[in-house]
N, C-alpha and C positions, 0 to 999 in steps of 0.2 A: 684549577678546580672548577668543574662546572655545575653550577648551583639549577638544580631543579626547583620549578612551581609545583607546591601541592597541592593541589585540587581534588577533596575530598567527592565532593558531587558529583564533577564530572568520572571521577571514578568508580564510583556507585551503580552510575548510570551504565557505564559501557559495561560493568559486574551484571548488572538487571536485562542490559540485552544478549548477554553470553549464557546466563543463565536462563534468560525465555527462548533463545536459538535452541540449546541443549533439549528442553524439552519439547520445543515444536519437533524438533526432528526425531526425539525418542516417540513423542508422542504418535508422530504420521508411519512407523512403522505396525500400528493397530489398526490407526482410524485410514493410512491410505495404501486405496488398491488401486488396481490397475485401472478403474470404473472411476477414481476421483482426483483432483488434480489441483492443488494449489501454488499459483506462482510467489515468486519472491520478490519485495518490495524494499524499496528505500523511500525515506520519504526525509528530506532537508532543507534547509531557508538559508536565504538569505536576507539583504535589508530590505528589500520590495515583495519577495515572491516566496511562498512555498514550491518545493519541488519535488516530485512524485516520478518516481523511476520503476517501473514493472517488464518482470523479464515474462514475455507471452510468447515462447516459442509455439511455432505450430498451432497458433490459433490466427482465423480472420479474420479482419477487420470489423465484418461483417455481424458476427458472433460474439462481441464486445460494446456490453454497457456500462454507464458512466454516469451517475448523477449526484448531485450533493445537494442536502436537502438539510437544512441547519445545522451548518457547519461540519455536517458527516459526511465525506465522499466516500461512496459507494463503489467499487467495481465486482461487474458479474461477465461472464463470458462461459464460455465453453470449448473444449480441444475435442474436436472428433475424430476417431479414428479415420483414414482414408478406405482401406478394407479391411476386411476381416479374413482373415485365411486360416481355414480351423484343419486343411490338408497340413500345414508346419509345422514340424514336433521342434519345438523352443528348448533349448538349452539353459538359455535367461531369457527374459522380458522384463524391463524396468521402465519403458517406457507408462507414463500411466496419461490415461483421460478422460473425460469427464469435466462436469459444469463448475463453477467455482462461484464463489460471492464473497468479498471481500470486503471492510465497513473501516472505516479510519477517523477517530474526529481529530479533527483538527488544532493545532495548537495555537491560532489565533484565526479572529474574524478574517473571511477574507472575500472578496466581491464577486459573486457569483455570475454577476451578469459579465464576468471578462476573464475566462478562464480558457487556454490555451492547451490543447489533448493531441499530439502527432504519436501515429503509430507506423513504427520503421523496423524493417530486418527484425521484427520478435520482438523489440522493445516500444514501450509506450511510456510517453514523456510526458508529463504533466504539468500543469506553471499555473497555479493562481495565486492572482496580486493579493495582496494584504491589503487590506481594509483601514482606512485611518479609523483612527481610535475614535466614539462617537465622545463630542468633548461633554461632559457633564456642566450642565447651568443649574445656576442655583433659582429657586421657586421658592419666595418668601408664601408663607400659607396663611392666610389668615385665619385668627381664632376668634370662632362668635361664642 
């Protein structure tokens, strides 16, 4: 007999991203046209580093920014169409593009001044280190 861990939280959690998946994709068939275009992100740690995984098909190097500004990393970019050809009567078009801006805080401190961004084949990989914890000192106060 093989004895399962129950892990209420961690189940919760993976319920709370199934549940926000569900509706980001119900939700982009309103809010996205073929004019806007939002990529799909992971984001996971380990014992030294956050890790940031972004699928950017079809966008430039070029056309992709990147900042983290108290403890929020920020990505914006853009996917441009290459042309436009209004002679081709489309059957489907699912392709979409357009600018995107995307805002993440972060789930722990981590050192801004040493973060690591390679962008390969569509995908953009991200690696910032964790921040040691700043230690708390005690400050006796005096009372006049």
């Amino acid at each position: 007999m093989t004895l399962l861990r129950f892990e209420p939280v961690r189940d919760l959690d993976n319920f709370s991203n199934r549940f926000q998946r569900f509706f980001d994709e119900f939700s982009g068939f309103n809010s996205l046209s073929k004019d806007s275009f939002s990529p799909r992100i992971d984001i996971s740690e380990d014992e030294k580093t956050i890790n940031i995984e972004a699928e950017l098909p079809g966008i430039q190097k070029e056309n992709l920014k990147i900042t983290l500004q108290d403890n929020i990393l920020t990505l914006e970019g853009e996917k441009k169409k290459v042309t436009e050809e209004k002679e081709k009567n489309y059957y489907r078009e699912e392709r979409s593009f357009g600018s995107f801006k995307r805002s993440f805080s972060l789930p722990v401190e981590v050192d801004s001044e040493n973060v690591d961004a390679n962008f390969k084949d569509g995908m953009l990989e991200i690696k910032l280190n964790k921040q040691e914890p700043k230690k708390e000192t005690e400050k006796v106060i005096e009372v006049k």
